[in-house]
GUTORVO-761245 format. One record per residue (C-alpha): x, y, z. Coordinates in steps of 0.05 Angstrom, whole numbers, plus 5000, padded with zeros to 4 digits. Example, Ala and Ser with C-alpha at 12.3 -4.5 7.8 and 13.67 -1.06 7.14 Angstrom:
524649105156 527349795143 
***
This chain:
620544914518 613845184539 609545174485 601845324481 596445234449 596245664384 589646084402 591146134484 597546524467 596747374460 603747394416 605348164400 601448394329 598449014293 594349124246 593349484179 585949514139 586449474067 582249834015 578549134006 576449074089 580348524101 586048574162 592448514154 597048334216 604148474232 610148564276 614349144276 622349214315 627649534305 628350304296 620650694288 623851224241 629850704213 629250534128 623350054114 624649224108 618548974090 619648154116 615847664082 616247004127 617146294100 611945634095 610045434161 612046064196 608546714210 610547544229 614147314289 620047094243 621247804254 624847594327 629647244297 631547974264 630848474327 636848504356 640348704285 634249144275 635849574328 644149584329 643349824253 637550334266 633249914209 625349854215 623549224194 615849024185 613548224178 607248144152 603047484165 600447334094 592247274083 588546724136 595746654175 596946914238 593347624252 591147664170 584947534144 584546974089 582247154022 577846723969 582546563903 588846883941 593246913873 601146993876 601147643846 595147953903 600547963949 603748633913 597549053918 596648823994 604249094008 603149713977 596549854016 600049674076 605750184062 600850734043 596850604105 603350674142 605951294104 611850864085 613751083999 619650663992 621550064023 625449464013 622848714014 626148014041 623247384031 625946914072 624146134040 618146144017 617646934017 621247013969 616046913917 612647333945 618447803958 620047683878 612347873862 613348483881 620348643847 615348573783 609248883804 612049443842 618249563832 618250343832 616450303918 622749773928 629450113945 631149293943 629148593943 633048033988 632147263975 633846884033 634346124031 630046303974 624845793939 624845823863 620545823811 617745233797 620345143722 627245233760 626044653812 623844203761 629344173721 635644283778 636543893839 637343283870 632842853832 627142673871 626143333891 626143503808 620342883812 616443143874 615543913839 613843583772 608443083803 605743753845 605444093780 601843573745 596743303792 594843843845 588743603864 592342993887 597843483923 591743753954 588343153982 595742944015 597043614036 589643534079 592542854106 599143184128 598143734161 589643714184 585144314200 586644304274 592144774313 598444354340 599344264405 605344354450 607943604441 606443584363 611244154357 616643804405 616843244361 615743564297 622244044312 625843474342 626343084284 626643654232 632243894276 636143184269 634343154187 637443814176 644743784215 649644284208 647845044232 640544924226 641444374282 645844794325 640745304319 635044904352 638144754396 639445384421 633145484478 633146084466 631746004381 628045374401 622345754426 622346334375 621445794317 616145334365 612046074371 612046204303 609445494281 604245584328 602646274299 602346064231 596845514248 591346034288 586445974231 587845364214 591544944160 589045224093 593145734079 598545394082 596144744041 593745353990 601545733991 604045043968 600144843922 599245583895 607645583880 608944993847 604445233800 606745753752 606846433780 604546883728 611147263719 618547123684 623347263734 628047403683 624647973664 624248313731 628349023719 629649243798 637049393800 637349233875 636948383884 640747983938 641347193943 643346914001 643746164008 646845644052 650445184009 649144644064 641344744057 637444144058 630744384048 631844893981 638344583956 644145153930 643444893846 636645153846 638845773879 644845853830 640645823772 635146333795 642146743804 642846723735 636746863714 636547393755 642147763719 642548383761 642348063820 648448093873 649047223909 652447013966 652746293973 655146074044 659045494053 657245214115 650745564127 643345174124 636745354111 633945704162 641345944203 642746504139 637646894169 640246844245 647046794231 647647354170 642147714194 646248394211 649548334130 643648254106 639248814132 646349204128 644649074048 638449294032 639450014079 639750484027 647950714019 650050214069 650049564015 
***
């Protein structure tokens, strides 16, 4: 696997300014005049999650757009970055791209963010797709394996101790190639099922090693902040979210967002349309689904 250093490698971006002057960086493929997916990538990860999508993107004539959320990747950070921001910067991004309606995925830990803007915007969304989805966090703390249940309370409940751990785990500094070997090596072997198939796949191996070392250009904060910033609450009932468009799709085998947490946001989502896969993991719904999926959320094709 040749991996590099994160700020040695040129990876493909571009770039939208929003009314505030900060940047905000992305990665488009698929079709230039296809319907709008607006990707929101998950915790560790970055806009080139979007590769994993490109080859579906283009057989189904869909443009989809994955933005790297503020101080990841190609976006500039921003001081107090709230939950609910992320709608406004969206919509800014569409306008400055002369996109009106779009739809949004959130793939893990996108879709929050993916759900933020189902409330705050919902009259740009044609749809909204959760994919291996993380819930909110009164969800996770009562469904679930138990220690998980334990892990999002104690978050909850002490965050500047989260914090302070969070700074020991994963330090200011960019990984280097063998820290990402051995950090997807033994992810790879926790996980099993699809999700290990997948990485080892060369080919997937290095699309998930490039977006880890995306995700880490400016450093670690942003992600320590995303974490800490949803298992808080978010500032919006999910229940009350009115878009008539919502998709779940989760792996039943997922070790890393387990399927009762998923089934219960289902519910609480009560117009929403689930698919719960049997055999699929965390991170292979979005490979392995990926054409039924997009397929969805292209206006008359879902």
């Amino acid at each position: 696997m040749n991996v590099h250093r994160a700020e040695a490698v040129a990876e493909p971006y571009s770039t939208v300014k929003l009314p505030d002057g900060r940047t905000l960086g992305y990665l488009q493929v698929g079709a230039a005049d296809g319907p709008v997916v607006f990707h929101f990538h998950g915790h560790g990860s970055s806009r080139l999650e979007a590769l994993m999508l490109a080859d579906q993107a283009v057989a189904l004539g869909v443009r989809v757009i994955a933005l790297d959320r503020p101080g990841i990747g190609r976006s500039d950070p921003k001081s107090g970055d709230r939950l609910l921001d992320w709608p406004a910067d969206v919509a800014a991004a569409a306008d400055a791209l002369n996109i009106v309606r779009f739809a949004v995925q959130g793939m893990s830990a996108g879709g929050p963010y993916a759900l933020a803007c189902a409330h705050s915007i919902p009259e740009r969304l044609t749809a909204c797709a959760l994919v291996s989805a993380v819930p909110p966090p009164e969800i996770a703390r009562r469904t679930g394996p138990r220690i998980r249940r334990l892990v999002w309370w104690a978050a909850n409940r002490f965050p500047n101790y989260l914090r302070r751990r969070l700074k020991e785990f994963r330090p200011d500094i960019p990984p280097d190639e063998e820290m990402v070997r051995r950090r997807m090596e033994r992810v790879s072997h926790w996980l099993g099922g699809e999700d290990e198939r997948l990485m080892h796949i060369p080919q997937m191996r290095a699309v998930l090693a490039r977006t880890m070392m995306e995700t880490a250009r400016q450093g670690a904060a942003a992600n320590n902040d995303e974490i800490a910033r949803l298992v808080r609450p978010w500032g919006f009932d999910v229940r009350k979210i009115g878009l008539e468009k919502i998709f779940i799709w989760h792996g039943e085998a997922d070790r890393i967002m387990p399927i009762e947490p998923a089934r219960r946001l289902a519910r609480a989502l009560s117009a929403s349309r689930s698919v719960f896969y049997p055999d699929e993991g965390h991170f292979s719904v979005l490979v392995n689904r990926a054409g039924e999926l997009l397929s969805a959320l292209v206006p008359d094709r879902g």
